[in-house]
C-alpha positions as semicolon CSV with decimal commas, in nm:
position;residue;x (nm);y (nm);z (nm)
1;X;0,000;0,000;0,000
2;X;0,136;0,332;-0,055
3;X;0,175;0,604;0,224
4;X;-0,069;0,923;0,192
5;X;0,282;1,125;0,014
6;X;0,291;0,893;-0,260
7;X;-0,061;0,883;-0,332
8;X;-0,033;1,302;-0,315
9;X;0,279;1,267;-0,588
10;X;0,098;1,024;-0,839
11;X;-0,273;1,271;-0,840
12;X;0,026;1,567;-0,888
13;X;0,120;1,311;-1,202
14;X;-0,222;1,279;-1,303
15;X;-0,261;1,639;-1,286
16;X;-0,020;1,677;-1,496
17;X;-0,105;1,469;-1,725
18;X;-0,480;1,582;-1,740
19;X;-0,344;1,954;-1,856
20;X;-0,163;1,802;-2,142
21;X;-0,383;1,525;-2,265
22;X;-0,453;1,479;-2,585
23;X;-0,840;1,405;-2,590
24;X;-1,102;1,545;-2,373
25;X;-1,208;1,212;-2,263
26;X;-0,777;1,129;-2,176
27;X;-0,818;1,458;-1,965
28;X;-1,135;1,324;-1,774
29;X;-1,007;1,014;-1,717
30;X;-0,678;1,165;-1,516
31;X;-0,872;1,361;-1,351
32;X;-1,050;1,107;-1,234
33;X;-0,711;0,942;-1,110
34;X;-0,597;1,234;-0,960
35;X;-0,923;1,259;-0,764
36;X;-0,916;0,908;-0,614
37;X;-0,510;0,951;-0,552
38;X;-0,610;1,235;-0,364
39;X;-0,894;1,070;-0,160
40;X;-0,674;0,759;-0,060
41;X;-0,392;0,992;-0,006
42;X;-0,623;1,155;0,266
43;X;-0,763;0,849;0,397
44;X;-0,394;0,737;0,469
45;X;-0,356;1,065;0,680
46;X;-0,663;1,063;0,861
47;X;-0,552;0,637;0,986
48;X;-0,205;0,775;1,024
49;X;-0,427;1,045;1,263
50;X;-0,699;0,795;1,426
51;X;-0,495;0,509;1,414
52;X;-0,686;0,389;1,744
53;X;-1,051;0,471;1,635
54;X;-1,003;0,269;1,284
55;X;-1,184;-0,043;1,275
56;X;-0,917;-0,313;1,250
57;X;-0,956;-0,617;0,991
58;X;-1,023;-0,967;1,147
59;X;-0,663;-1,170;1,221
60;X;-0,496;-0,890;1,303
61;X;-0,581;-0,788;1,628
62;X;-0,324;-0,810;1,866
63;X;-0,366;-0,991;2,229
64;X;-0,566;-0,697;2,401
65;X;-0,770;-0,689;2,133
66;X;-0,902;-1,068;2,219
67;X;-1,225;-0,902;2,369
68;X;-1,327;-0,681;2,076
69;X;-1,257;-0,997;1,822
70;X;-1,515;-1,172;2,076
71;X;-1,788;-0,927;2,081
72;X;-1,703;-0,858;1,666
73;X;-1,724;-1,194;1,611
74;X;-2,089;-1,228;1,837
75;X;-2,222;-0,934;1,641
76;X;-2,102;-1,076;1,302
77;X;-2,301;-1,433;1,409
78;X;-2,624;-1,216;1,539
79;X;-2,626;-1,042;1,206
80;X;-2,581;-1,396;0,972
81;X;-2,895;-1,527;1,176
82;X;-3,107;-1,225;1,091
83;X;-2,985;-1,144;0,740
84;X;-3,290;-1,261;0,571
85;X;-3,560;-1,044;0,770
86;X;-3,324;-0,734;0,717
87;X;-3,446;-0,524;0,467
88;X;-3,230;-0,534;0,099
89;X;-3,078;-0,213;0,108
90;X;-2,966;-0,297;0,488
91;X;-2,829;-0,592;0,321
92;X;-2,643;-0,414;0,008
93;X;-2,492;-0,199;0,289
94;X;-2,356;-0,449;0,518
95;X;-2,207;-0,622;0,227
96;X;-2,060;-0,289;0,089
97;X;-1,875;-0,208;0,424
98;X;-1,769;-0,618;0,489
99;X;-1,605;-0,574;0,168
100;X;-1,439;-0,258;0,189
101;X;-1,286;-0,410;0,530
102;X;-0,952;-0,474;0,483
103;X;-0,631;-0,422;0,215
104;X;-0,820;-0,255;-0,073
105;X;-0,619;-0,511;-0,350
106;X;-0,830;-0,826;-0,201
107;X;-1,184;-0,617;-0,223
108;X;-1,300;-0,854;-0,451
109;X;-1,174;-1,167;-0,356
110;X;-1,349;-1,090;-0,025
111;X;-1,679;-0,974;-0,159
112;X;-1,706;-1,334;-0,305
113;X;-1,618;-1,491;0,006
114;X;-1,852;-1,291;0,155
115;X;-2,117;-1,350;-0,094
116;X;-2,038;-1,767;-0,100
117;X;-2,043;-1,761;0,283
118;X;-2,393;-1,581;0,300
119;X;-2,554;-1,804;0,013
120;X;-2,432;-2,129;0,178
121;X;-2,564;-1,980;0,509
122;X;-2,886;-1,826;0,415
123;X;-3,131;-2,095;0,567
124;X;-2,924;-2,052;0,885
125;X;-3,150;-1,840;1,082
126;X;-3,370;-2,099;1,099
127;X;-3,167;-2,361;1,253
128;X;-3,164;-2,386;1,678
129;X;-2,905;-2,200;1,799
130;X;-2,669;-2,376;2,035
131;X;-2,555;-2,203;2,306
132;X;-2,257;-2,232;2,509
133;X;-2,273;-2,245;2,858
């Protein structure tokens, strides 16, 4: 992943290039890059900023965050068993931010994860529930 300086150089490339495209449409287009550059470049400074209010992908919590992977991993289970009586844009949502979760190069490898896990596990919620005690 690239730190929030080298996302600011490559939209100052795209800039660039933009002013001295050829084609209207080649001028869109790298402003379009330089836009998103410029986005993830501030996204990397506001985690480099709120480092401890981002949410942190599953597997890489560290040992004091056992307790959150717990109650993530409770909520995650409480929201599989009630998927199908959640409304469809609830639904779209849900999947949208599961998916975004994570390094952005595997965002759609683990939308299809996501999507085989919740297709295999759609009759789920109404199985019995076993408890622990």
């Amino acid at each position: 992943m690239l730190t929030a300086h080298q996302y600011r150089v490559k939209a100052a490339e795209y800039a660039a290039l933009a002013e001295t495209a050829d084609s209207l449409s080649h001028s869109r287009e790298f402003r379009t890059l330089e836009r998103n550059c410029s986005s993830l470049a501030a996204n990397e400074e506001w985690l480099a900023g709120n480092n401890d209010r981002a949410a942190r992908a599953p597997g890489k919590l560290d040992d004091a965050g056992a307790e959150e992977q717990q109650i993530l991993a409770c909520l995650g289970a409480a929201v599989i068993m009630r998927w199908n009586t959640l409304p469809k844009k609830i639904q779209r949502e849900l999947f949208e931010y599961a998916g975004s979760i994570g390094d952005l190069q595997q965002t759609t490898e683990l939308k299809g994860q996501i999507a085989r896990f919740l297709h295999h596990h759609k009759d789920d919620a109404q199985k019995p529930v076993a408890r622990r005690a």
